[in-house]
N, C-alpha and C positions, 0 to 999 in steps of 0.2 A: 703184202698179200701172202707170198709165202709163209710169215711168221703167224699169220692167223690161223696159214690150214694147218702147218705143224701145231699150232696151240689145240686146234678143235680137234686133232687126230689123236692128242693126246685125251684131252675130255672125255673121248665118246670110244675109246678103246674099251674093248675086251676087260674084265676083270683077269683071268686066266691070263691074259700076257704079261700082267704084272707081277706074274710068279716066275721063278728062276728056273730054267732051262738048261741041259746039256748040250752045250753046242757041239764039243769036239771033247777028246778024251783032256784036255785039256783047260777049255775054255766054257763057260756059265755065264747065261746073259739071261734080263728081265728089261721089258721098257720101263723106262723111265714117270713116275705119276703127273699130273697136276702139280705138286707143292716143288717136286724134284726141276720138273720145268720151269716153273718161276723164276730159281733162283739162279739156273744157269744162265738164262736168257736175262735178269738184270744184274745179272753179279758180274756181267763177262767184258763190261766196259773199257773196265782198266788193265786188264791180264797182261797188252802187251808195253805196257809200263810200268811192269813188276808187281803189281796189286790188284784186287780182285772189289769191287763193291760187298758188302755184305759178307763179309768172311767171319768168323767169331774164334775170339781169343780169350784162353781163361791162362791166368799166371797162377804160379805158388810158390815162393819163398821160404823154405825148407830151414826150420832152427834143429842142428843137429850139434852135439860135443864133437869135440876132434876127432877122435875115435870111431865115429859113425859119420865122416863124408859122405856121397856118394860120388863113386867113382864114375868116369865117360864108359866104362867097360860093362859095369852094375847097370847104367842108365841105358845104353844100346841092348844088352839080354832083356832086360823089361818090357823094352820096347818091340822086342821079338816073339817075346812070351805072349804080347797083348795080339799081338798080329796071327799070332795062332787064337787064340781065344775069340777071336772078330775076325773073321777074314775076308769080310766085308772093308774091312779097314784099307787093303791093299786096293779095292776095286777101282773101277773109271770110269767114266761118263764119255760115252759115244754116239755122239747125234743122237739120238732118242732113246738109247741101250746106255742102260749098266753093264758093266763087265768085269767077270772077273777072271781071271789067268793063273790053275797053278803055276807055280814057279818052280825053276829048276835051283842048284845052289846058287848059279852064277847068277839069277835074276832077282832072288833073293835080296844076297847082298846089294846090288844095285838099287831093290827099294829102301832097304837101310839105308845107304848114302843118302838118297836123296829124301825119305825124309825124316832122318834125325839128326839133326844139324848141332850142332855143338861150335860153340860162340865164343870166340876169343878178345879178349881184351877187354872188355865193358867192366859196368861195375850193376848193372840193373838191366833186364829186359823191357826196356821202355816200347812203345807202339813207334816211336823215329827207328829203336834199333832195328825191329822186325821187321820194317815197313823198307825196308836195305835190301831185303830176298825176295827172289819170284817168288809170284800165289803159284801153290802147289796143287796137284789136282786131288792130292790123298791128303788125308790128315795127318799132319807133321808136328813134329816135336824138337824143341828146343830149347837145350841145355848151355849156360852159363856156369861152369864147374865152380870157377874162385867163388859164386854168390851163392851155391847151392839152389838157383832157381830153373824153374822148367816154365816155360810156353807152352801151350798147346793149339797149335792154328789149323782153322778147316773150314772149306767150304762151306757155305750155308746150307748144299743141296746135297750134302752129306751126313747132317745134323745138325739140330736146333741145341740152342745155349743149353738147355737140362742137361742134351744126351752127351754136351763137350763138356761139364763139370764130372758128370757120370765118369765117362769115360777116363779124365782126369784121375777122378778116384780109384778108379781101377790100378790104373800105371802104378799111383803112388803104392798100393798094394804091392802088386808084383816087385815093385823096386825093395820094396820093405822086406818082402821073404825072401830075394835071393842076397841082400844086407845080410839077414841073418839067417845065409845058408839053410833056411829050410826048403823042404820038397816043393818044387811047384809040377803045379799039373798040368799032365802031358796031353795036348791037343793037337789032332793031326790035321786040322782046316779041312774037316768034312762040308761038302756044298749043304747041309742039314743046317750050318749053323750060319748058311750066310741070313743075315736079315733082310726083310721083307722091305719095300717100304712103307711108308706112312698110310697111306691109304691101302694098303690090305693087312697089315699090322690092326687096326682099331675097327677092321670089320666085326659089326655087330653078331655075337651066337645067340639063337635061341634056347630058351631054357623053360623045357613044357613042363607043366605041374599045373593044378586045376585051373588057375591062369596061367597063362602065357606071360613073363615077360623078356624082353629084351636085356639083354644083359653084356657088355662089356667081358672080353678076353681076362684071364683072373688077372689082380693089379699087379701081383708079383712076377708072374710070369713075364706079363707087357715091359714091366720095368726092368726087366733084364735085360732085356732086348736095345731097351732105347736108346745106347750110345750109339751104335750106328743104324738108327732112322732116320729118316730123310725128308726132316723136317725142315 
């Protein structure tokens, strides 16, 4: 009974509370949608047996010359780079809230440790090696140096397979320009860039001209967005 009115409380909420809020000079929350609730609510079976129902993982096996490894050092900045560029990425799921928390330096580093994990000993990121680590509640990365391969694991109610291939592509980006010492761009995780979720992301705009019609947010713009929607 309780899980039904929390389900129909999500339903029948407010459009407006699914937009992001300043809670504290610190801390930004939005509830949680429909799609967002599904997946916590059947993904949350296994959590305290180290796995998550529904979790999505994309691999990449990286063919690089000697000369261009990448290093745990290369792969941790990228991964820092990403988390200013989405910072959405660092967020949490709180009973029916998203949340997010700037961080100080020292909370920082702490979500680096926890989720870019760097994997010793193996020879492949297999689903038996992964499936070794708690399900994390942020979107986590994981690096096997000797193989040059990367994981990328995340909640379902974090994002849909597109936006973890996207997102994927991203990283490998960022990993690539600071490879080769070019400029990357500076992002200060303004709350402007946290993303929306799923249901107020693909809200329909009007677009008047002697008809009317319905038209979809532009597609570029939407797909910028999509790595962390909360599909």
């Amino acid at each position: 009974m309780a899980t039904l009115m929390r389900t129909l409380r999500i339903l029948f909420q407010p459009k407006k509370s699914l937009r992001w809020y300043q809670a504290s000079p610190t801390i930004f929350r939005r509830n949680i949608d429909a799609v967002e609730g599904f997946h916590v609510t059947s993904g949350s079976e296994n959590v305290p047996q180290g796995r998550r129902r529904l979790d999505l993982t994309a691999t990449v096996n990286l063919q690089v010359g000697n000369g261009n490894k990448p290093t745990r050092h290369q792969a941790r900045k990228a991964w820092i780079a990403l988390r200013r560029k989405h910072p959405a990425m660092a967020s949490v799921i709180q009973g029916s809230k998203r949340v997010y928390y700037r961080m100080d330096h020292q909370e920082r580093q702490a979500w680096l440790d926890e989720t870019f994990v760097n994997v010793p000993g193996e020879h492949a990121l297999t689903p038996e090696v992964l499936n070794r680590y708690k399900a994390t509640s942020r979107p986590t990365m994981y690096f096997l140096e000797d193989a040059h391969m990367f994981a990328l694991r995340t909640p379902h109610y974090t994002m849909d397979g597109l936006g973890v291939f996207s997102l994927l592509g991203e990283y490998l980006a960022e990993l690539g320009r600071i490879a080769n010492k070019e400029q990357n761009a500076c992002f200060d995780e303004q709350p402007s860039d946290l993303a929306s979720c799923l249901e107020e992301a693909v809200q329909p705009t009007l677009s008047v001209t002697k008809t009317t019609f319905t038209t979809l947010e532009n597609p570029t713009k939407l797909a910028s967005k999509l790595p962390i929607h909360c599909n």
